[in-house]
N, CA, C and O atoms as a CHARMM CRD file, in Angstrom:
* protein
*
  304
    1    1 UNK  N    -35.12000  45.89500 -68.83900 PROA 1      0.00000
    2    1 UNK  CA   -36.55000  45.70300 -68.70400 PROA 1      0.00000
    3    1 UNK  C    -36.92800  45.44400 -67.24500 PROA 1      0.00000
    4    1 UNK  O    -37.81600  46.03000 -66.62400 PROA 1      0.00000
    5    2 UNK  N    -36.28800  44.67900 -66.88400 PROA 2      0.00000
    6    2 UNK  CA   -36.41900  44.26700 -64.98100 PROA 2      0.00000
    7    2 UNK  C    -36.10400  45.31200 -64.38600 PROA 2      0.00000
    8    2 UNK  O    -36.87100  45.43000 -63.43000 PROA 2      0.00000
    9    3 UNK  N    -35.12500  46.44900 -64.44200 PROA 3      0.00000
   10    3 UNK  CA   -35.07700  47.51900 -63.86900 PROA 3      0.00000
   11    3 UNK  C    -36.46900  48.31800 -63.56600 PROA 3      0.00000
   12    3 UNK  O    -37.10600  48.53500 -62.53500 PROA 3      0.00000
   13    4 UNK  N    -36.67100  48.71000 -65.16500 PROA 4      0.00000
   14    4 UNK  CA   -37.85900  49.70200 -65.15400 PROA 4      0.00000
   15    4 UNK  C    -39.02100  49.05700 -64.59000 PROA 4      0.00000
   16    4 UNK  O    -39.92700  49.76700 -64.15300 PROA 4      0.00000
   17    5 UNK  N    -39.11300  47.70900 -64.54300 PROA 5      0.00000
   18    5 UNK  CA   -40.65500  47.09900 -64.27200 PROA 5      0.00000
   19    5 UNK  C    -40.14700  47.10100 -62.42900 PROA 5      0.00000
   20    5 UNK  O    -40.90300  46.35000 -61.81300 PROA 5      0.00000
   21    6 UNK  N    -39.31300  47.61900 -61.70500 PROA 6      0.00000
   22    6 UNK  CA   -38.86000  47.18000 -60.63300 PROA 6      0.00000
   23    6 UNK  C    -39.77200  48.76500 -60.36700 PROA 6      0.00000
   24    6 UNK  O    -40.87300  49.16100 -59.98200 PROA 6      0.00000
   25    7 UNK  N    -38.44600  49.29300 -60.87100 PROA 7      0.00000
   26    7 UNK  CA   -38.55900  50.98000 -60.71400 PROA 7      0.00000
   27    7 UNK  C    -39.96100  51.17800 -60.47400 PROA 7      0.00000
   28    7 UNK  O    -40.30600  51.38300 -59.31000 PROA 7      0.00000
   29    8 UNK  N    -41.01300  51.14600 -61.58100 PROA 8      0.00000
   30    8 UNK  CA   -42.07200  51.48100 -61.43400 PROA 8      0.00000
   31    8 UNK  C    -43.31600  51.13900 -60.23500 PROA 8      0.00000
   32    8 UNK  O    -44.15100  51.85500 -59.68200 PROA 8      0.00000
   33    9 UNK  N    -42.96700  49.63500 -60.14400 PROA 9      0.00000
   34    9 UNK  CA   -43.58500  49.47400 -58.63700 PROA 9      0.00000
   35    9 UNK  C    -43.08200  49.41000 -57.93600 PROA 9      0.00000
   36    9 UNK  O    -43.35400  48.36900 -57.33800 PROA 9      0.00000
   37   10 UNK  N    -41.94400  50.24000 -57.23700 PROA 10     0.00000
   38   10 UNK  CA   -41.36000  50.44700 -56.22900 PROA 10     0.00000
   39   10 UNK  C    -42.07600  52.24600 -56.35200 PROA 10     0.00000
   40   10 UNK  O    -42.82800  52.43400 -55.39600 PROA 10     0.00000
   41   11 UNK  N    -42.01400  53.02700 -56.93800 PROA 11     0.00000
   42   11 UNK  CA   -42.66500  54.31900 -57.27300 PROA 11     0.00000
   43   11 UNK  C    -44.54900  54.35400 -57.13400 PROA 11     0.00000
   44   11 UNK  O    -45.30800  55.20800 -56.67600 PROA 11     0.00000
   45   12 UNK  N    -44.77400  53.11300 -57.71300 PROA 12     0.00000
   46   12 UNK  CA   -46.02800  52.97100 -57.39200 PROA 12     0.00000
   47   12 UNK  C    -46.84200  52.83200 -55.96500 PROA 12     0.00000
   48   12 UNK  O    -47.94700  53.20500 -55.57100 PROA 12     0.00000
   49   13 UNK  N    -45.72400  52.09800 -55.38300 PROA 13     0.00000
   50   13 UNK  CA   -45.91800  51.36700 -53.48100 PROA 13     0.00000
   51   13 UNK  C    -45.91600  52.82200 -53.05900 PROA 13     0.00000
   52   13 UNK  O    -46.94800  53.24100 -52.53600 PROA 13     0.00000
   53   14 UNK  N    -44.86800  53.66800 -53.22000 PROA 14     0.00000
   54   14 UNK  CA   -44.65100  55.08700 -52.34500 PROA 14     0.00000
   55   14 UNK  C    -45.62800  55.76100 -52.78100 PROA 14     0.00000
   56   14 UNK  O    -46.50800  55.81700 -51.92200 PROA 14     0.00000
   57   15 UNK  N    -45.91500  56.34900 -53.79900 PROA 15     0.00000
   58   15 UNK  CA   -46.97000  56.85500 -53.75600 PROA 15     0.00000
   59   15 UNK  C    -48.69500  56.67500 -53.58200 PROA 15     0.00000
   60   15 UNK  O    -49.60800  57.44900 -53.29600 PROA 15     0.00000
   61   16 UNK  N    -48.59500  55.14900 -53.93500 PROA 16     0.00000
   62   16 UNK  CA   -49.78400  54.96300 -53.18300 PROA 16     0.00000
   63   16 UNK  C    -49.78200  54.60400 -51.40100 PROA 16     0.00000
   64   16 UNK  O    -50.83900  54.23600 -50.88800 PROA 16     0.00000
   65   17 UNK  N    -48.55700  54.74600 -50.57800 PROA 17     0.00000
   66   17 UNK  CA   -48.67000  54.37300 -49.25000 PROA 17     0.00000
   67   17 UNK  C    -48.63300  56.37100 -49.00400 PROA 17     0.00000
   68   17 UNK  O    -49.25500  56.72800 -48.00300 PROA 17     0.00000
   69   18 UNK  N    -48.04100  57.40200 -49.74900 PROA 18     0.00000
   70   18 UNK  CA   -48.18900  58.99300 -49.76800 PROA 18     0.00000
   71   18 UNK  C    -50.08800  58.80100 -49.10800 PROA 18     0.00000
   72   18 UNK  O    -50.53600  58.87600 -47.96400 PROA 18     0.00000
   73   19 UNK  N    -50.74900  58.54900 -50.40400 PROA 19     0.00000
   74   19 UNK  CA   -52.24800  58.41500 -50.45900 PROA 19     0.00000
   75   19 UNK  C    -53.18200  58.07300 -49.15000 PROA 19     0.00000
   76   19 UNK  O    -54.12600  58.60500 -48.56700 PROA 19     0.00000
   77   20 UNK  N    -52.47300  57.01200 -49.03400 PROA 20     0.00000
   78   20 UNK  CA   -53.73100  56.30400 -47.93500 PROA 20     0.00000
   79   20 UNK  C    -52.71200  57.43800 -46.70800 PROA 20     0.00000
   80   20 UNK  O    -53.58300  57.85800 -45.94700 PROA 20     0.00000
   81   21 UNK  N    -52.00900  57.74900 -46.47400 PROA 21     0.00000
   82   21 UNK  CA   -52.08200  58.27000 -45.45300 PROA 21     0.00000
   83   21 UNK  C    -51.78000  59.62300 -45.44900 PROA 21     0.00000
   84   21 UNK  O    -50.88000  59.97800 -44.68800 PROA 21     0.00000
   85   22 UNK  N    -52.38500  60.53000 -46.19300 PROA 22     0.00000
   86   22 UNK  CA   -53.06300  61.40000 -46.21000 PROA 22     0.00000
   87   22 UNK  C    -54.45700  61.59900 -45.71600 PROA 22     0.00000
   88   22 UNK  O    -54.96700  62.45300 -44.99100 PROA 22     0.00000
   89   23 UNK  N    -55.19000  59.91100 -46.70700 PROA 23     0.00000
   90   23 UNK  CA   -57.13300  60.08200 -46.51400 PROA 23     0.00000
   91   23 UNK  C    -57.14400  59.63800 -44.99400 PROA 23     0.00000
   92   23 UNK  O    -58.12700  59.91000 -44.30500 PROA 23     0.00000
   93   24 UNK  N    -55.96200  58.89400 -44.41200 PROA 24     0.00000
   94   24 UNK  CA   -56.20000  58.56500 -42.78300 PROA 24     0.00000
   95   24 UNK  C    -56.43300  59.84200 -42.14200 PROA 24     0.00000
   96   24 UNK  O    -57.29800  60.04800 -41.29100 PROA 24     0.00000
   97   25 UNK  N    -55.30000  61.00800 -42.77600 PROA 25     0.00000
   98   25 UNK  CA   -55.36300  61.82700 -41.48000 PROA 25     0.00000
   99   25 UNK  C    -56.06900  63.24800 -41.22400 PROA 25     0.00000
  100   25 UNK  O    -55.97300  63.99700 -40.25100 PROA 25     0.00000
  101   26 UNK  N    -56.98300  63.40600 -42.68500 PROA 26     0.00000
  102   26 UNK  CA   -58.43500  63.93000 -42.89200 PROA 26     0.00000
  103   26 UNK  C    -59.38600  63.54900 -41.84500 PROA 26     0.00000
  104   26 UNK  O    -59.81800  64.38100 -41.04700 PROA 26     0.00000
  105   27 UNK  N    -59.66800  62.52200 -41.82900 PROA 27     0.00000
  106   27 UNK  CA   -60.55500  62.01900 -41.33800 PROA 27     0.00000
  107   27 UNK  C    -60.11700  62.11800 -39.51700 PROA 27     0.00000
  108   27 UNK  O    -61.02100  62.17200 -38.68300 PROA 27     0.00000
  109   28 UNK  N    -58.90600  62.12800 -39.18000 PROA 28     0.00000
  110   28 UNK  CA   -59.19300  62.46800 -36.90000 PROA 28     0.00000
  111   28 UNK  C    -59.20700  63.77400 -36.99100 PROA 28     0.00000
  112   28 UNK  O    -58.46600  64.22400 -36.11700 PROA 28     0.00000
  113   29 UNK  N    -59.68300  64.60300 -37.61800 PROA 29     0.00000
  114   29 UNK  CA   -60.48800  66.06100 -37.24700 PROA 29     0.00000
  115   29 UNK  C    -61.88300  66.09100 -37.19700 PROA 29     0.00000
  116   29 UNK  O    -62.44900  65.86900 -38.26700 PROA 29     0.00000
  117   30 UNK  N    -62.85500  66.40100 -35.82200 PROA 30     0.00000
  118   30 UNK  CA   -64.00900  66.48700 -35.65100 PROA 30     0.00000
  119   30 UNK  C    -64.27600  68.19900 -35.57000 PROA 30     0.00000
  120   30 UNK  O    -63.54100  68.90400 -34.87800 PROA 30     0.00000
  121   31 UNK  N    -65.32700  68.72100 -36.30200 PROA 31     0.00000
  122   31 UNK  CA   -65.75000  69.75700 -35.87500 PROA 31     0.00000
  123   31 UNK  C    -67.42600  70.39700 -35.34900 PROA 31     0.00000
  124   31 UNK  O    -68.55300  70.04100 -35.69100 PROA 31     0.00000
  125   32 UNK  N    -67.12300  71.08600 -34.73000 PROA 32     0.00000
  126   32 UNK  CA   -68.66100  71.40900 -34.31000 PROA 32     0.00000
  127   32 UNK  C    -69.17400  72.81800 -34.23100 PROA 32     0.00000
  128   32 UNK  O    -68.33100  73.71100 -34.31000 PROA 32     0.00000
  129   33 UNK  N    -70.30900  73.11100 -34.10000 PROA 33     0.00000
  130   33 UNK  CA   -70.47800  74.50700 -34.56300 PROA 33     0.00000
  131   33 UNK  C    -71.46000  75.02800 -33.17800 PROA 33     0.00000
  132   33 UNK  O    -72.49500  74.44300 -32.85900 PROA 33     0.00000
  133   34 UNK  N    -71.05800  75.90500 -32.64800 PROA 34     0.00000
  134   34 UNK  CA   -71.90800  76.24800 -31.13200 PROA 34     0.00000
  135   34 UNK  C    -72.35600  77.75300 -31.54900 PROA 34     0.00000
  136   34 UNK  O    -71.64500  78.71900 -31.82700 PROA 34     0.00000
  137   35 UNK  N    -73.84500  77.62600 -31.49900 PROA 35     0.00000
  138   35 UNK  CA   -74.61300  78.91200 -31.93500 PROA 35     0.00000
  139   35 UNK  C    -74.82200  79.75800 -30.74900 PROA 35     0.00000
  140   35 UNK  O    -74.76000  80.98700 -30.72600 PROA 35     0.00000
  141   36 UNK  N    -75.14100  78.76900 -29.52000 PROA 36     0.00000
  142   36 UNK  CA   -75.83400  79.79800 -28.28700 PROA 36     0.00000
  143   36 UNK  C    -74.51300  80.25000 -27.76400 PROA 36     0.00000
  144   36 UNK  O    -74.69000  80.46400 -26.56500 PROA 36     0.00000
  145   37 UNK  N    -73.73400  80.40600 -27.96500 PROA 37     0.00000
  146   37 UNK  CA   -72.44500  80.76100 -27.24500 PROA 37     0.00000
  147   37 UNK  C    -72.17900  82.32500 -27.74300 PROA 37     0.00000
  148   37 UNK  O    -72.26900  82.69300 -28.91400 PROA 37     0.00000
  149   38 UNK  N    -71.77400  83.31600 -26.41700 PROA 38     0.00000
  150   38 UNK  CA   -71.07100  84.42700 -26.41100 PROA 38     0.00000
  151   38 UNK  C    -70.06700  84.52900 -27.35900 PROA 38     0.00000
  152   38 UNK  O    -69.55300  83.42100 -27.51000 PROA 38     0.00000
  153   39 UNK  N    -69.67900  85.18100 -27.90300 PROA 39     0.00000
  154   39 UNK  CA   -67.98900  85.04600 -28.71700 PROA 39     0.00000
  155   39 UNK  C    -67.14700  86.47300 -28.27500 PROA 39     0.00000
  156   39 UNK  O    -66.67100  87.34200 -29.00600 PROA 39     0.00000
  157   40 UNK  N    -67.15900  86.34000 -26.52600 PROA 40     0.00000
  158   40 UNK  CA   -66.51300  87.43000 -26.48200 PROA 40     0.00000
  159   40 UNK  C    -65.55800  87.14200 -25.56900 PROA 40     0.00000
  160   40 UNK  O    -65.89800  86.35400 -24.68600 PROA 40     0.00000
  161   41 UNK  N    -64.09600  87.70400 -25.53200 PROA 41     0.00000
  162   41 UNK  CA   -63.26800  87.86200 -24.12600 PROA 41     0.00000
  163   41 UNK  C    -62.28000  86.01500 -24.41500 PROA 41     0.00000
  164   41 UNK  O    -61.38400  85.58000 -23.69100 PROA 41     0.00000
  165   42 UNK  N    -62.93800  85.24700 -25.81300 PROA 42     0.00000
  166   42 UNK  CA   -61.93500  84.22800 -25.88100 PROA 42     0.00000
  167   42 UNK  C    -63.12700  83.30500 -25.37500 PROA 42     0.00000
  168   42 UNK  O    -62.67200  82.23000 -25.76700 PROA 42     0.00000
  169   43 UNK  N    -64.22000  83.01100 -24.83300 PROA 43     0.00000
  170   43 UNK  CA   -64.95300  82.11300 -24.31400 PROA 43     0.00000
  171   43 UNK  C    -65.26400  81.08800 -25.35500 PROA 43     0.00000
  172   43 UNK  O    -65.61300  79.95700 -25.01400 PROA 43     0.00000
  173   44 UNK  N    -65.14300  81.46400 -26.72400 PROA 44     0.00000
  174   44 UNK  CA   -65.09000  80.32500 -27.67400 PROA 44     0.00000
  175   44 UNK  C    -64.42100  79.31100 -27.70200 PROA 44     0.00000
  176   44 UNK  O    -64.95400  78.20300 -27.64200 PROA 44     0.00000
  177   45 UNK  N    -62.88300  79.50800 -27.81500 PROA 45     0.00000
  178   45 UNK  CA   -61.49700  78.76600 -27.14300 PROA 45     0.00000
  179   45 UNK  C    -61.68600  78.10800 -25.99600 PROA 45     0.00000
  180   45 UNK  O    -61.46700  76.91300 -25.79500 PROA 45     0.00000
  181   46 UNK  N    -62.25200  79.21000 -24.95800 PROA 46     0.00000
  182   46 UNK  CA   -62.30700  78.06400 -23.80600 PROA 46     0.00000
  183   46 UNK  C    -63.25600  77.09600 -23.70500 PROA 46     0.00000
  184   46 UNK  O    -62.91900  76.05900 -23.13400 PROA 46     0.00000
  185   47 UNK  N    -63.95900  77.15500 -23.97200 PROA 47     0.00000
  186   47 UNK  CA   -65.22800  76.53400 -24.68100 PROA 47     0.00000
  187   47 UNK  C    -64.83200  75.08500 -25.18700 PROA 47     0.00000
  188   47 UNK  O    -65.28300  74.00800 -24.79600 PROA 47     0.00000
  189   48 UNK  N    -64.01100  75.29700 -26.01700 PROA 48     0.00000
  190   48 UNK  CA   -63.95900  74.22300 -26.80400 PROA 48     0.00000
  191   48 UNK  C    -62.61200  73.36300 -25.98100 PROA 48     0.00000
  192   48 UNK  O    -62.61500  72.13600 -26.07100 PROA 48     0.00000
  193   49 UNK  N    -61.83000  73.83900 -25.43200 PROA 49     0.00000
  194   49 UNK  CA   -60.68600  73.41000 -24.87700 PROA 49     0.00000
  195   49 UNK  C    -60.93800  72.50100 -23.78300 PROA 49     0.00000
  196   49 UNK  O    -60.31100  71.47200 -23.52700 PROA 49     0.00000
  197   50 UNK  N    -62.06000  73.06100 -23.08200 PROA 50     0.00000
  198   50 UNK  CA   -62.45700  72.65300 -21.66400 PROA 50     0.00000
  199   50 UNK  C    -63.28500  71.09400 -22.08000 PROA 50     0.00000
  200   50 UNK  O    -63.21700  70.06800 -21.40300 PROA 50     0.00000
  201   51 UNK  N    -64.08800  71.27700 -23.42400 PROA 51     0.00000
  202   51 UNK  CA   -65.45500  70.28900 -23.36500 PROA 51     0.00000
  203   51 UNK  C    -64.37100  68.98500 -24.38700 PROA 51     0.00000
  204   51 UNK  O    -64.25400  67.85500 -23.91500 PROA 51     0.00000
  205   52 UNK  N    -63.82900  69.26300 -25.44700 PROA 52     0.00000
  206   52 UNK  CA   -63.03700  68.22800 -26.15600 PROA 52     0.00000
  207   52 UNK  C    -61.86900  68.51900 -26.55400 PROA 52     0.00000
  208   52 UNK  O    -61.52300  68.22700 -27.69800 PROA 52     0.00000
  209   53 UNK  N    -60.83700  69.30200 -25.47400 PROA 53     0.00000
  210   53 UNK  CA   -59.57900  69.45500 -25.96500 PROA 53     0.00000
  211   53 UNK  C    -59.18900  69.84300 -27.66500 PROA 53     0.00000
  212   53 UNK  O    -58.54300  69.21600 -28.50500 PROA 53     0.00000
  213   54 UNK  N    -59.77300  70.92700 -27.70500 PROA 54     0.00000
  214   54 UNK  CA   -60.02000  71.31800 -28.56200 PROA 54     0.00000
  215   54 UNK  C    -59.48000  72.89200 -28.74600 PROA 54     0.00000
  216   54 UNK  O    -58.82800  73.46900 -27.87500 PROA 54     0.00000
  217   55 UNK  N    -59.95400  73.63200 -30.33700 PROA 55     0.00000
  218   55 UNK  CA   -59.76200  74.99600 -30.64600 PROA 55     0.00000
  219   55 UNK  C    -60.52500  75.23700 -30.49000 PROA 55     0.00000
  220   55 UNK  O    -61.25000  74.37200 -29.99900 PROA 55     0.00000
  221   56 UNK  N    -61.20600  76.78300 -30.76700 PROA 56     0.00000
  222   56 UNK  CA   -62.37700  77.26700 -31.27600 PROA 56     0.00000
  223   56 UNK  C    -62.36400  78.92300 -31.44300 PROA 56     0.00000
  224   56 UNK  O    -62.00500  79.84300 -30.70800 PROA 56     0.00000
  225   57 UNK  N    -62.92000  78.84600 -32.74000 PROA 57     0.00000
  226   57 UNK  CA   -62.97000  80.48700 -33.44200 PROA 57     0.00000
  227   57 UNK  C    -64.52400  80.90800 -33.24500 PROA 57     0.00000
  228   57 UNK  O    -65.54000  80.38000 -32.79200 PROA 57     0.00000
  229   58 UNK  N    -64.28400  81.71900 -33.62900 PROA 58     0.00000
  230   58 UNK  CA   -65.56500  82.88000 -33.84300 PROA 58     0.00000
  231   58 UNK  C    -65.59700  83.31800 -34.96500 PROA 58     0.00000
  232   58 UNK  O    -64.61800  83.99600 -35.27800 PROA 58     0.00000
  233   59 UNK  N    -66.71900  83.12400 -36.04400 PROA 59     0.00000
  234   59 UNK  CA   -67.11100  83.73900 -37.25600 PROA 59     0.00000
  235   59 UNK  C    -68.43200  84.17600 -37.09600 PROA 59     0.00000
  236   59 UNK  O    -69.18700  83.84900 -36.18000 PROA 59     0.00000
  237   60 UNK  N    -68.70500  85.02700 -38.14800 PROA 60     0.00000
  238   60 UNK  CA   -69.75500  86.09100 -38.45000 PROA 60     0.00000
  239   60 UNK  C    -70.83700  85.20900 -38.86900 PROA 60     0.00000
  240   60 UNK  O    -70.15100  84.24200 -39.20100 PROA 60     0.00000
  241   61 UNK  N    -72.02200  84.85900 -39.08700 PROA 61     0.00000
  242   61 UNK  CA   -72.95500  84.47800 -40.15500 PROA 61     0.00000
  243   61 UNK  C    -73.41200  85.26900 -40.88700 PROA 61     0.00000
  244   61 UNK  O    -73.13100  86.46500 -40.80300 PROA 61     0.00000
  245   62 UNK  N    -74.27700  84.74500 -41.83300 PROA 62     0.00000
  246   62 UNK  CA   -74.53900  85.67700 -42.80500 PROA 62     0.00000
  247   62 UNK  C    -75.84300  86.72900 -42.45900 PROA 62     0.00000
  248   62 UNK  O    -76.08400  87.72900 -43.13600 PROA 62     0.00000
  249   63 UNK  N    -76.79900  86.20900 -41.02000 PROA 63     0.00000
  250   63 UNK  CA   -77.48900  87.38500 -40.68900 PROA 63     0.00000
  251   63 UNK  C    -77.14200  87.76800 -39.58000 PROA 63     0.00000
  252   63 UNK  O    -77.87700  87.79900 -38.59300 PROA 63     0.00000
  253   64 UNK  N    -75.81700  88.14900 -39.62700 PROA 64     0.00000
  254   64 UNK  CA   -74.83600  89.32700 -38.59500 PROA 64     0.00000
  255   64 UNK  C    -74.85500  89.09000 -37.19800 PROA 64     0.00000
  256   64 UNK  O    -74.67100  89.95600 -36.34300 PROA 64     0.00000
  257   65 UNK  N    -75.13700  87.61200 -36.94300 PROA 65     0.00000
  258   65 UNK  CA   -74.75500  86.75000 -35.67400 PROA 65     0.00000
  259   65 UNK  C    -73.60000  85.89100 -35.82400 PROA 65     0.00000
  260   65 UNK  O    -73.50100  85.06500 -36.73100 PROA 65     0.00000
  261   66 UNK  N    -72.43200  86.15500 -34.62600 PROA 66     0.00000
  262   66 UNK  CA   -71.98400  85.00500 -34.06500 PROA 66     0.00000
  263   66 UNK  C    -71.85100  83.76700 -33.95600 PROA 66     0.00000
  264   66 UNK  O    -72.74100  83.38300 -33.19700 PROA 66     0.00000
  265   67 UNK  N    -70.84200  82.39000 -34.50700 PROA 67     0.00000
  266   67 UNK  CA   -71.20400  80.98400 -33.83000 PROA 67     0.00000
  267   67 UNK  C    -69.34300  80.81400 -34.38000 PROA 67     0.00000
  268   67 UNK  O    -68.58600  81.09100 -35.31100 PROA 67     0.00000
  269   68 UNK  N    -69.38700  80.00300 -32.70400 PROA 68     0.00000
  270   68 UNK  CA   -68.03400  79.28900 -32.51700 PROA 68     0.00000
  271   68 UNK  C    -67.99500  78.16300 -33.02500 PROA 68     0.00000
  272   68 UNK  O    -68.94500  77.39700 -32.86200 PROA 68     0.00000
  273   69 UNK  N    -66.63300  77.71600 -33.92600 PROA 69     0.00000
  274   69 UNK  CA   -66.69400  76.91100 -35.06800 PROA 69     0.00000
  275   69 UNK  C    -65.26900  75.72400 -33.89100 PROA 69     0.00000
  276   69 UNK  O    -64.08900  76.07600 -33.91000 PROA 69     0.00000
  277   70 UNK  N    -65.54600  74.92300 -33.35200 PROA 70     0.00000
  278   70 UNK  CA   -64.24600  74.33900 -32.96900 PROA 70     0.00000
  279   70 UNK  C    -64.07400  72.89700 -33.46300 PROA 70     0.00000
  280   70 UNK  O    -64.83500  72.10100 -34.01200 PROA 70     0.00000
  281   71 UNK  N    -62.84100  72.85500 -33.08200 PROA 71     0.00000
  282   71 UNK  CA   -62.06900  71.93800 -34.27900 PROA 71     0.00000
  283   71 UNK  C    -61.39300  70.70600 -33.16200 PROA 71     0.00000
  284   71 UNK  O    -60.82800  71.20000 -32.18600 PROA 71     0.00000
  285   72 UNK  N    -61.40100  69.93400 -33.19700 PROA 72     0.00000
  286   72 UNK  CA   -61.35000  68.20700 -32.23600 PROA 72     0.00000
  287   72 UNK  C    -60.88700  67.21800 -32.46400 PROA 72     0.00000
  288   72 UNK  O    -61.35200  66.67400 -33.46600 PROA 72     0.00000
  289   73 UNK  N    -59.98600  66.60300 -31.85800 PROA 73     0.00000
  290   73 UNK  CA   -59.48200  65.45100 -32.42100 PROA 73     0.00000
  291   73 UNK  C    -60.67900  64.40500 -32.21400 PROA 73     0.00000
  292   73 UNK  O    -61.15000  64.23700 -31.09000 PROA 73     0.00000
  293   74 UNK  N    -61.17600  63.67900 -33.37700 PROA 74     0.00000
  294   74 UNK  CA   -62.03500  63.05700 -33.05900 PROA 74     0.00000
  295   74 UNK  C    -62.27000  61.18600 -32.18700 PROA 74     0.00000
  296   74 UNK  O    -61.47900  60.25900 -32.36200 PROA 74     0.00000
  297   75 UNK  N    -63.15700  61.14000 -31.57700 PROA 75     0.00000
  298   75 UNK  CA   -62.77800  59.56300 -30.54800 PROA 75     0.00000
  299   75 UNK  C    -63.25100  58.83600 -31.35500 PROA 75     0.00000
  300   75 UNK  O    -63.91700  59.06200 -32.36600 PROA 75     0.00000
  301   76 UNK  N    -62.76100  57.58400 -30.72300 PROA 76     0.00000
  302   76 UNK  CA   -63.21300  56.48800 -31.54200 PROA 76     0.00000
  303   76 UNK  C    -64.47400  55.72900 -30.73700 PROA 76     0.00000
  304   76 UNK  O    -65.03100  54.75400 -31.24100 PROA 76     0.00000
């Protein structure tokens, strides 16, 4: 009986310490979305690299314009 009641919250601790640090590391990604920006030749990337050490892509919208989507570690 002391085994299994051990077992189980020792299984319980790990997977709930799995949990919380997962929802920690959701949360240091900032993203932002830049409409007036070119998306040509890579200026998205640099874009984003230069202003918050950052990525940044280029997607389509849905009325057949351009906007750089970049991705940030976010500050505190």
């Amino acid at each position: 009986m002391i085994k299994s009641t051990f077992y189980t919250v020792f299984f319980l601790i790990i997977i709930l310490g799995l949990t919380v640090k997962e929802a920690q590391g959701q949360d240091s990604m900032c993203h932002k979305i830049l409409s007036e920006i070119d998306c040509g030749a890579g200026s998205c990337g640099a874009l984003c690299q230069q202003l918050w050490e950052g990525t940044g892509k280029c997607f389509q919208l849905l009325d057949q314009t351009f906007a750089c989507l970049c991705n940030f570690p976010c500050r505190s």
